[in-house]
C-alpha positions in Angstrom: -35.7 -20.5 56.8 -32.2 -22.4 57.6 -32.6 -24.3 54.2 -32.6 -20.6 52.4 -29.6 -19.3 54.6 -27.7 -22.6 53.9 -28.7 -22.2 50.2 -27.7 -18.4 50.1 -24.2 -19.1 51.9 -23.6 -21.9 48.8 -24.5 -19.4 46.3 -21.9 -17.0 47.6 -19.4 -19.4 47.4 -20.1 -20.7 44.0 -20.4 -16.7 42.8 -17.1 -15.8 45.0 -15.0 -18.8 43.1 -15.8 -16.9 39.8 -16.1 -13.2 40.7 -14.9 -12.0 36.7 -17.7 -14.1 35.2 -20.1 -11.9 33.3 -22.7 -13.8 31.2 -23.0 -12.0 27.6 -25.3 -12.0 25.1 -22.3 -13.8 23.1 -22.2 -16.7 25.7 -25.8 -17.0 25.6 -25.9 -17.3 22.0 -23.3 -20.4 21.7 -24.8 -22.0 24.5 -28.6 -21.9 22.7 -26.7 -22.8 19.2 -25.2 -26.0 20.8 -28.6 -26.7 22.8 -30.2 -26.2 18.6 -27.6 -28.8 17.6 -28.2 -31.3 19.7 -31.6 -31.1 19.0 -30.9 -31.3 15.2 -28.8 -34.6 15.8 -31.3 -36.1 17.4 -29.3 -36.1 20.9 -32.5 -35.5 23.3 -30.8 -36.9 26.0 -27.7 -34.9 26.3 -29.9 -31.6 25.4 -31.9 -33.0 29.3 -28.8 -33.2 31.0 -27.8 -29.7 30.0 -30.6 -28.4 30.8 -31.3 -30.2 33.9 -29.7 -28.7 37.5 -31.3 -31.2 39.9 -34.2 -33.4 40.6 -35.6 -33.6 43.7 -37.8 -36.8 44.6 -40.1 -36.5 47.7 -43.2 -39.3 48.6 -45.5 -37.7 46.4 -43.9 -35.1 44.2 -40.8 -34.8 42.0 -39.5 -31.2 41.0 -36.9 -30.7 38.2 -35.2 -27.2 38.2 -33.9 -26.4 35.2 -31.7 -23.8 34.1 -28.7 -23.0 31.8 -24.7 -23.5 32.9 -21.8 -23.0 30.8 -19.7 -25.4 32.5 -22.2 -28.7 31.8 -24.9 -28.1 34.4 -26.5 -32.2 34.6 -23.6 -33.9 33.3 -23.6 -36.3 36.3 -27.4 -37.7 36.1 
């Protein structure tokens, strides 16, 4: 229970540090057309990091969340 109240009170923050941003359809679109080009070139890599939010490692498991960012969600693994 404290990790989701920690985890709720860093969501705020991140959503009260951009409280304009809508997500459109528009957005959604370029960001799916430069996932496809990546793709297309080959880049499998960079279209992982992209994609990729975090990966957590325990003893016996290893979960990947995933999800989509505009601003280059997994450009630091």
């Amino acid at each position: 229970m404290v990790r989701l109240k920690v985890r709720k009170m860093e969501l705020e923050e991140i959503f009260s540090m951009s409280p304009d941003l809508i997500l459109t359809k528009e957005m959604i679109a370029a960001k799916l057309k430069k996932d496809a080009q990546h793709l297309q070139e080959g880049e499998i890599e960079r279209l992982i990091k992209a994609c990729i939010a975090k990966i957590y490692t325990h003893s016996d498991e290893v979960i990947i969340t995933g999800g989509v960012s505009l601003n280059g969600c997994g450009e630091g693994i």
